[in-house]
LOZAVO-48327 format. One record per residue (C-alpha): residue in one letter; x, y, z. Coordinates in steps of 0.02 Angstrom, whole numbers, padded with zeros to 5 digits, always signed. Example, Ala and Ser with C-alpha at 12.3 -4.5 7.8 and 13.67 -1.06 7.14 Angstrom:
a+00615-00225+00390
s+00684-00053+00357
This chain:
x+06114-04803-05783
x+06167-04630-05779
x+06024-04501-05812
x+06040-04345-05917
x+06180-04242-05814
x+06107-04060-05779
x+06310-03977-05780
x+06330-03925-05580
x+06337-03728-05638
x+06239-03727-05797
x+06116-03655-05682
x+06222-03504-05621
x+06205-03348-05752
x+06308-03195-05722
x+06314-03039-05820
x+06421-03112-05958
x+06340-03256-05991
x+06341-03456-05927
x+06498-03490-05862
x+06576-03645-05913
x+06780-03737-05883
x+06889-03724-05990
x+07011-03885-06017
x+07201-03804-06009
x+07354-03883-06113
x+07458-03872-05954
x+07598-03952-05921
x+07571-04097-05819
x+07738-04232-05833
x+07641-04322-05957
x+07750-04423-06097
x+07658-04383-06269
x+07590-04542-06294
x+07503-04522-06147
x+07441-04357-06173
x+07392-04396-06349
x+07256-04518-06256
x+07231-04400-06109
x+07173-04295-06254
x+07077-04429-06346
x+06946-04485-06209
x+06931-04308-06138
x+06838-04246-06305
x+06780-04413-06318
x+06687-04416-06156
x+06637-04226-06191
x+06581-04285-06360
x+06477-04432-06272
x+06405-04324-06152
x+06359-04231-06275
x+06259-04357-06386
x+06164-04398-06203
x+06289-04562-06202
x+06331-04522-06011
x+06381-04718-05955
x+06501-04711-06091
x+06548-04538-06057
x+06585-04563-05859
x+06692-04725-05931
x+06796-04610-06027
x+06818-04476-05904
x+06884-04580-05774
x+07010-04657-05921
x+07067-04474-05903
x+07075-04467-05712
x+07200-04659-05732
x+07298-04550-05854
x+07313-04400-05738
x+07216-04377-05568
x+07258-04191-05545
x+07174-04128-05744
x+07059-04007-05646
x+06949-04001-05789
x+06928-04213-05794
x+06875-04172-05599
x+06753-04040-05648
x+06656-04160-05766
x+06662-04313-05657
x+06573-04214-05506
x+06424-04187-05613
x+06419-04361-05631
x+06448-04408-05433
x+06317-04268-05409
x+06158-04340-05522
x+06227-04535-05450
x+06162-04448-05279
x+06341-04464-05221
x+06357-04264-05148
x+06501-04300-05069
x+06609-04390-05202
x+06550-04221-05298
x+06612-04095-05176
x+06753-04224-05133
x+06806-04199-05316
x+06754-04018-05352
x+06892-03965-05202
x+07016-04060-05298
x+06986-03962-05481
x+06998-03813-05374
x+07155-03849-05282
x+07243-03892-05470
x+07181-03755-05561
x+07142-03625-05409
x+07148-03455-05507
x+06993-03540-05629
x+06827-03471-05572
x+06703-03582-05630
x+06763-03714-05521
x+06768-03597-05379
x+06598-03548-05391
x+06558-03713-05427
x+06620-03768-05271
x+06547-03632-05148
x+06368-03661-05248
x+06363-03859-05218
x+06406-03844-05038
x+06294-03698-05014
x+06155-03797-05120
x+06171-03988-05005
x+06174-03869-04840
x+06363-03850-04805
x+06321-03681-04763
x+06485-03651-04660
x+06592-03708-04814
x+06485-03609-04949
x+06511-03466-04842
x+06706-03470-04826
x+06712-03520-05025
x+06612-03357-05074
x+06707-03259-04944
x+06860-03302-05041
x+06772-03264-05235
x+06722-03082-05150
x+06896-03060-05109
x+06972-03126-05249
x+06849-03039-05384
x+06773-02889-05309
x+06714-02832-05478
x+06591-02987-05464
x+06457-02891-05344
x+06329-03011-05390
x+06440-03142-05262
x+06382-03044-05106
x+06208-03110-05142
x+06272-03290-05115
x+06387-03258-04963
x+06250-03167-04872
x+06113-03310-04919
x+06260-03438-04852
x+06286-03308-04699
x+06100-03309-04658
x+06072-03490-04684
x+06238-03525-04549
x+06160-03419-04435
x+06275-03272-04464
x+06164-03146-04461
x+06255-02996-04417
x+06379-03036-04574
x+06265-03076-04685
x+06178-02917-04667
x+06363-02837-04706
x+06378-02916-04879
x+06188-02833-04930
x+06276-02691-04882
x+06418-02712-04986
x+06303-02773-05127
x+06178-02604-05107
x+06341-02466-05102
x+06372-02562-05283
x+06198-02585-05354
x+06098-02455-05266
x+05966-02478-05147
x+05827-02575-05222
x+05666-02666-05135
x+05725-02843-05120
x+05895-02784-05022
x+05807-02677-04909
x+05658-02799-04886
x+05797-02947-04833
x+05900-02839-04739
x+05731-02795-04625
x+05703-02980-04612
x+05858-03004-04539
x+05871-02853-04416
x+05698-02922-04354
x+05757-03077-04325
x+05911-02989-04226
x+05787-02911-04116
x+05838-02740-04189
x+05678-02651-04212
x+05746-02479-04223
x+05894-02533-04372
x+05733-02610-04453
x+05639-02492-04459
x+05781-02377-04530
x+05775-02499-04678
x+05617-02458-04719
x+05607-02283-04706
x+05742-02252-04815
x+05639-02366-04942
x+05474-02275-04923
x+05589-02106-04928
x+05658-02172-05113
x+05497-02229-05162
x+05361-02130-05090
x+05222-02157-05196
x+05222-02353-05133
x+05093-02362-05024
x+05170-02560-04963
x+05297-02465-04889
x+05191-02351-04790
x+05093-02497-04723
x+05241-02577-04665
x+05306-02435-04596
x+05136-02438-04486
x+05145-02630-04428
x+05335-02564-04372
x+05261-02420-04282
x+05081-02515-04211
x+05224-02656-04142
x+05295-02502-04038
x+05132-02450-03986
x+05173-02283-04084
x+04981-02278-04113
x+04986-02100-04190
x+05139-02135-04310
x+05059-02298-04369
x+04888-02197-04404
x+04994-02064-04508
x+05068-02180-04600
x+04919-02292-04637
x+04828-02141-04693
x+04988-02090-04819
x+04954-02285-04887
x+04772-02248-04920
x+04805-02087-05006
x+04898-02192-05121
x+04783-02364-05143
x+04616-02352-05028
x+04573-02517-05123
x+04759-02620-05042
x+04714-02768-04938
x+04870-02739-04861
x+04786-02567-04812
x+04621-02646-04769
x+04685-02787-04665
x+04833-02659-04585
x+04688-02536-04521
x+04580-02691-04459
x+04710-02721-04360
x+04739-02552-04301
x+04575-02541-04260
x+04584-02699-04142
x+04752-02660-04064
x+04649-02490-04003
x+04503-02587-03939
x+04383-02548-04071
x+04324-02739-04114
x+04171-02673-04202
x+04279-02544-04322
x+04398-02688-04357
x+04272-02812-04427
x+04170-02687-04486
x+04327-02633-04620
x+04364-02820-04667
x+04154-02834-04669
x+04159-02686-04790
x+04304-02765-04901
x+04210-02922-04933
x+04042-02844-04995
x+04152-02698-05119
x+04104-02753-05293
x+04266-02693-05357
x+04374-02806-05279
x+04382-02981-05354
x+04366-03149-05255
x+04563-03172-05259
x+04591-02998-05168
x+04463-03034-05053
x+04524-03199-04990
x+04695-03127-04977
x+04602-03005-04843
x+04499-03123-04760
x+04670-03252-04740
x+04767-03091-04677
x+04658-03040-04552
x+04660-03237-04478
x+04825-03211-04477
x+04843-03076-04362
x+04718-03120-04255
x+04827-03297-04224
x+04989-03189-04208
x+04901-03075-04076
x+04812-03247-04000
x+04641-03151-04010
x+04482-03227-04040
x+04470-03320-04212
x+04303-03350-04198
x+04248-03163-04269
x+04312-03226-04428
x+04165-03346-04456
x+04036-03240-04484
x+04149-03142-04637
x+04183-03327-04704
x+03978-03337-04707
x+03959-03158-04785
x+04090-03206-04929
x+04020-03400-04963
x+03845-03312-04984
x+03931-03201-05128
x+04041-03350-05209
x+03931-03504-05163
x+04028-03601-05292
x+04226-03542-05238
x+04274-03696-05170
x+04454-03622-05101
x+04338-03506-04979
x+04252-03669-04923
x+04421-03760-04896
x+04487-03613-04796
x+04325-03603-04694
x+04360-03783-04653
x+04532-03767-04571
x+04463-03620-04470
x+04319-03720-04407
x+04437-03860-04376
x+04562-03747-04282
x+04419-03700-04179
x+04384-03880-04144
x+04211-03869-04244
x+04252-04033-04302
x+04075-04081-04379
x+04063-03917-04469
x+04219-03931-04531
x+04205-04102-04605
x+04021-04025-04692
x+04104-03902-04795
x+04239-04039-04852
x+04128-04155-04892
x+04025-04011-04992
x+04180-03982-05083
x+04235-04162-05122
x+04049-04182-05190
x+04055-04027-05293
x+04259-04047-05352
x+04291-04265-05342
x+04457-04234-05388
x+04505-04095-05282
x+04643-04180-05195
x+04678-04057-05050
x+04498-04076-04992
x+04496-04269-04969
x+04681-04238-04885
x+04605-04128-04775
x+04449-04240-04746
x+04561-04398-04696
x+04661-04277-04573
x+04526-04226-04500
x+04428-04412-04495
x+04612-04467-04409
x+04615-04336-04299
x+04432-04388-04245
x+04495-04566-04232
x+04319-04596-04345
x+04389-04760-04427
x+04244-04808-04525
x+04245-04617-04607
x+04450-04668-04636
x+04404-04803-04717
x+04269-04735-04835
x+04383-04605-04876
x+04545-04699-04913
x+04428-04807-05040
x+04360-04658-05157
x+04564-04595-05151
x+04604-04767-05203
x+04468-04759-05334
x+04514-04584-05389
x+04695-04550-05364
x+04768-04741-05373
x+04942-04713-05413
x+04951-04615-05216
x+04997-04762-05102
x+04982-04646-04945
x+04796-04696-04939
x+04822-04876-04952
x+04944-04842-04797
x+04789-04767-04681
x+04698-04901-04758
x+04784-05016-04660
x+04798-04920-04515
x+04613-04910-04498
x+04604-05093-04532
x+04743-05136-04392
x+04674-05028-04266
x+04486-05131-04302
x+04575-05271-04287
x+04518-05332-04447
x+04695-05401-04490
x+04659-05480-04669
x+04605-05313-04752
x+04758-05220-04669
x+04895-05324-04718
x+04789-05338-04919
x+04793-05148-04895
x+04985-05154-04882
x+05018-05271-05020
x+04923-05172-05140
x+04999-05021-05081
x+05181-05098-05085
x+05108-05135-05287
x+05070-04948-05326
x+05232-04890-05258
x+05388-04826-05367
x+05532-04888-05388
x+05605-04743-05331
x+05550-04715-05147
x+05630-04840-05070
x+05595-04766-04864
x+05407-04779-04902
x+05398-04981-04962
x+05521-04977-04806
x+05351-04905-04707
x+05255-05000-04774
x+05349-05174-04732
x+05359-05097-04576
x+05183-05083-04554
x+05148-05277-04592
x+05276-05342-04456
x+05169-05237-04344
x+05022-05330-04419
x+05099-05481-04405
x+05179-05482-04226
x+04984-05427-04157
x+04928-05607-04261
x+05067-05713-04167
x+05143-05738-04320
x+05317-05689-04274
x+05415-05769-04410
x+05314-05680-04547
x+05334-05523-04440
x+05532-05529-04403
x+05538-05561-04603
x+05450-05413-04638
x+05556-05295-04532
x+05699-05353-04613
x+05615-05313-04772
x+05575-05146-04715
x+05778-05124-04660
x+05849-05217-04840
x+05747-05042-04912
x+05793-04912-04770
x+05912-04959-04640
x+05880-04813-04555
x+05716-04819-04546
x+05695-04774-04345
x+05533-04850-04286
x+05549-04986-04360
x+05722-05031-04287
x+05626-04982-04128
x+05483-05101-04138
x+05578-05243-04221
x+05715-05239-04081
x+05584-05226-03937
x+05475-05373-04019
x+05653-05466-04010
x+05683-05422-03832
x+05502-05477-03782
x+05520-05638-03863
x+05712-05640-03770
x+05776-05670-03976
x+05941-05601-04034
x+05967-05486-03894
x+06132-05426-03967
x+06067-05374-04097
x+05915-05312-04027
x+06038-05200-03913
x+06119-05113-04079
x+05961-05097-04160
x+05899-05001-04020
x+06069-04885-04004
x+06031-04829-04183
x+05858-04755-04131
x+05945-04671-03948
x+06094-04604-04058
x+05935-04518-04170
x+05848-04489-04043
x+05909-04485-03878
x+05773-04411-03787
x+05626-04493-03859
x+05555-04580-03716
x+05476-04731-03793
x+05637-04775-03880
x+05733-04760-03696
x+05613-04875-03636
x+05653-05026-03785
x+05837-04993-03730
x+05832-04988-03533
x+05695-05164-03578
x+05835-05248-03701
x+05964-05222-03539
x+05829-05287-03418
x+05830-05442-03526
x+05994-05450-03534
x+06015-05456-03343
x+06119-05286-03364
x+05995-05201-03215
x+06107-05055-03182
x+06135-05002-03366
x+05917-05038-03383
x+05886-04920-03238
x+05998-04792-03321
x+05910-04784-03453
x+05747-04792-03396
x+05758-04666-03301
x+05810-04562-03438
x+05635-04634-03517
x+05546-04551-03366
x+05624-04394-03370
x+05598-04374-03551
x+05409-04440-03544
x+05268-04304-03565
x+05136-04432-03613
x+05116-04506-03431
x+05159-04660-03494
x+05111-04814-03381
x+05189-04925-03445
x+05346-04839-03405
x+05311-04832-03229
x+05286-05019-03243
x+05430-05080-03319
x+05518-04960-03210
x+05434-05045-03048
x+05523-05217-03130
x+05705-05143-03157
x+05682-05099-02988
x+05626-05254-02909
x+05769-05336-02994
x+05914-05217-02942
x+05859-05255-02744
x+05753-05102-02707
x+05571-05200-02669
x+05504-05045-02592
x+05525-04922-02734
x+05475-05054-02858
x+05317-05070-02752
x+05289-04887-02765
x+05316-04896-02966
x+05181-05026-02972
x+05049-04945-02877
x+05075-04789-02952
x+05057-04896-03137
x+04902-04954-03071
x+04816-04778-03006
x+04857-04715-03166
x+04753-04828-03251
x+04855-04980-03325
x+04739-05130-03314
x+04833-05283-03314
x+04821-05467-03231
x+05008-05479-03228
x+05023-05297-03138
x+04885-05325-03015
x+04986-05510-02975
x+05145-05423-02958
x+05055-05281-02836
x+04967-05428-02731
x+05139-05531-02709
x+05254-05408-02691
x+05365-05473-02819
x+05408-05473-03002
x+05320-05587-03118
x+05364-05608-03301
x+05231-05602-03436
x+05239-05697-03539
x+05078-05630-03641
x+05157-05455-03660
x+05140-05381-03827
């Protein structure tokens, strides 16, 4: 059922007001009796529409289209239907059509260049608003779009062109300037940059933001004594900024002087007048630049301590303190101040996120566990916890409560997310394969696929699990080309590929691609190296396979069937191998 259409350009305000289409009497080789219903369902369907009746609506605009598939303004309405049925392209497919039959009509024009520009057809959006700034130069508002199109190609250099056209109509004005520095920056073009905003702290000189800016630009360029002159102008103007603060603590280190840097931050935190909002923005600004410059984070804690004495209760400070601590690798302390928070605030969702990150990331599957439980208890319409739920479980080995913790999740699920039930299904195969239960587990992976047949690791796992059990090879083979045509230098998906072609007896296409595997492979996998050592063995080079398995073994794969292999010389199947 169709949902309440949102009109593609209701959205899109210009200076006279919404812009809407405007259904023409043109002449179109229609008999009357034909346009007399032509006529009928199109204000039927814009009546119906209009009463929130959209099924019958859509009916009665595609009556129209039967009648006459070139009415541009039939074409108009249908693409808002194609677009809220998640069919994009039938949208644009149809919106290039009204424009074609009714090409001096603006709406439809703009229309067009905003749906491609808003699904990512940036090249498209750009050529469609080229063509309105052409066509309706009075329109300055349009260079906006083209340049945001321009950027978001990649076309820098022209998109910086159309803010130009757009300033010599409007003016110069802050967010212009601002973008236009963005983009010169990204260029590389420090000096054109910096021209952008001096002409914007010349215009507005009593903005001290601009002044600051102006001495990052010049501090960048090692231009100590400009950057000092202009921080100073900036201080003149608001001594209290953070932007000033944090600029001159960073001054202060780029100089050398440590001590003056933390002792201005230091200084910001105790000042009464500043309120706990400003003073986090300071604290988070001067962690930033310290990352940016890759200096020493660890100054930082002791200003985190000095502001949680102040604000013992602000549990945002705590939760930044925590992803500090943790970016230092202070695990422990990191997980105390989440767990403080989680026992002041229950509900505070971002700190239990952060707590099962951090208890994953620690590979602490008990704390996983205990953590998943109280999300389940306190937020249990958010499956993702029921998902590391089962993780935990699975890696414990305790099989029962993983593939329960699925289920249920599966249960709390909407409708509406169709790739996440597919994870989850994917999840119990994996559950089920490690039990021996391969029917149950080949089931579920088809599952998984009936909800997203693009779902990549599980096409991986379900057509390596084939090619181990020597099932449905063929089709192992093309679920495995889907994951190399995503992917094709993921390593452990090269490796299910090159294994499907060992099994196959295809050895030359298997070494192919497992070498690929190994040249892709930054994880040192040994597994690799073994299977490699087989593909080997099997294509008539004994001696290199030889190598492949010793060099397995001193890399730490323990395995009966390797070890076998290493003491006979020769390749040995296992039949075990999971």
């Amino acid at each position: 059922m169709l949902k309440k259409i949102v009109h593609i350009f209701s959205l899109f305000i210009y200076a006279g007001g919404i812009l809407l289409p405007v259904y023409g009497q043109e002449s179109n080789g229609l008999s009357p009796e034909e346009q007399r219903k032509f006529d009928y369902f199109y204000y039927e369907g814009i009546n119906l529409k209009n009463a929130d009746k959209f099924d019958a609506a859509f009916d009665a605009f595609n009556y129209c289209l039967a009648i006459d598939s070139t009415d541009a303004a039939v074409l108009y309405e249908l693409s808002s239907f194609y677009l809220q049925l998640n069919r994009p392209e039938k949208a644009v497919q149809f919106l290039k059509r009204a424009v074609a039959n009714s090409s001096d009509n603006f709406a439809y024009k703009i229309a067009l260049a905003n749906i491609t520009r808003s699904l990512g057809m940036y090249g498209e959006a750009a050529q469609e608003f080229e063509e309105l700034v052409k066509e309706y130069p009075e329109k300055v508002d349009l260079n906006y779009f083209l340049a945001d199109a321009l950027t978001q190609q990649g076309e820098l250099s022209q998109a910086i062109d159309a803010y130009n056209a757009l300033e010599s109509s409007m003016g110069m004005n802050e967010a212009l300037s601002l973008q236009k520095y963005r983009l010169y920056m990204v260029l590389e073009e420090p000096e054109n940059a910096l021209n952008e905003i001096v002409k914007l702290a010349d215009k507005f000189p009593m903005e001290a933001r601009y002044q600051i800016i102006l001495g990052d630009l010049y501090l960048e360029k090692d231009e100590i004594e400009k950057a000092f002159e202009s921080y100073e102008k900036a201080k003149q103007m608001e001594p209290d900024s953070p932007y000033y603060i944090v600029a001159m603590a960073n001054y202060y280190e780029k100089t050398g002087m440590k001590e003056a840097a933390e002792t201005q931050i230091r200084d910001a935190l105790v000042n009464q007048k500043l309120d706990i909002e400003t003073k986090v923005s300071i604290l988070s600004r001067y962690i930033l630049g310290l990352q940016q410059s890759k200096k020493e984070i660890e100054s930082a804690n002791t200003l985190f301590e000095t502001l949680m004495e102040q604000h013992p209760e602000e549990t945002e400070l705590k939760l930044m303190y925590s992803g500090l601590l943790a970016m230092q690798g202070k695990n422990e302390e990191a997980r105390f101040q989440l767990q403080v928070i989680t026992e002041m605030e229950p509900e505070n969702v971002a700190a239990w996120q952060q707590l099962l990150q951090l208890a994953l990331q620690m590979e602490d599957l008990e704390e996983v566990i205990r953590v998943c439980r109280k999300c389940i208890e306190l937020f249990p319409e958010s499956p993702e916890y029921y998902f590391y739920l089962g993780i935990a479980y699975h890696q414990l080995k305790d099989y029962t409560e993983a593939l329960n913790a699925y289920q249920l999740g599966i249960e709390s699920i909407p409708g509406d997310n169709p790739p996440l039930i597919s994870d989850f299904y994917g999840q119990i195969g994996d559950v089920y394969y490690q039990i021996d239960n391969l029917d149950k587990a080949f089931e579920a992976y088809e599952e998984a696929l009936k909800y997203n047949e693009g779902n990549i690791m599980v096409l991986n796992n379900y057509a390596y699990f084939l090619s181990l059990e020597k099932r449905d090879l063929d089709k192992a083979e093309r679920m495995s080309a889907q994951t190399i045509r995503k992917e094709p230098e993921n390593s452990t998906y090269l490796d299910t590929y090159a294994w499907i072609y060992f099994m196959q007896g295809n050895y030359t296409l298997a070494k192919i691609y497992i070498e690929r595997a190994l040249s892709n492979d930054k994880t040192n996998s040994t597994e690799l190296l073994d299977h490699y050592g087989d593909i080997l063995y099997m294509t008539g080079d004994h001696e290199k396979a030889m190598e492949q398995w010793l060099k397995a073994k001193e890399m730490g794969k323990e395995s009966e069937i390797l070890d076998q292999k290493i003491r006979e010389g020769k390749y040995i199947e296992d039949v075990n191998a999971k």
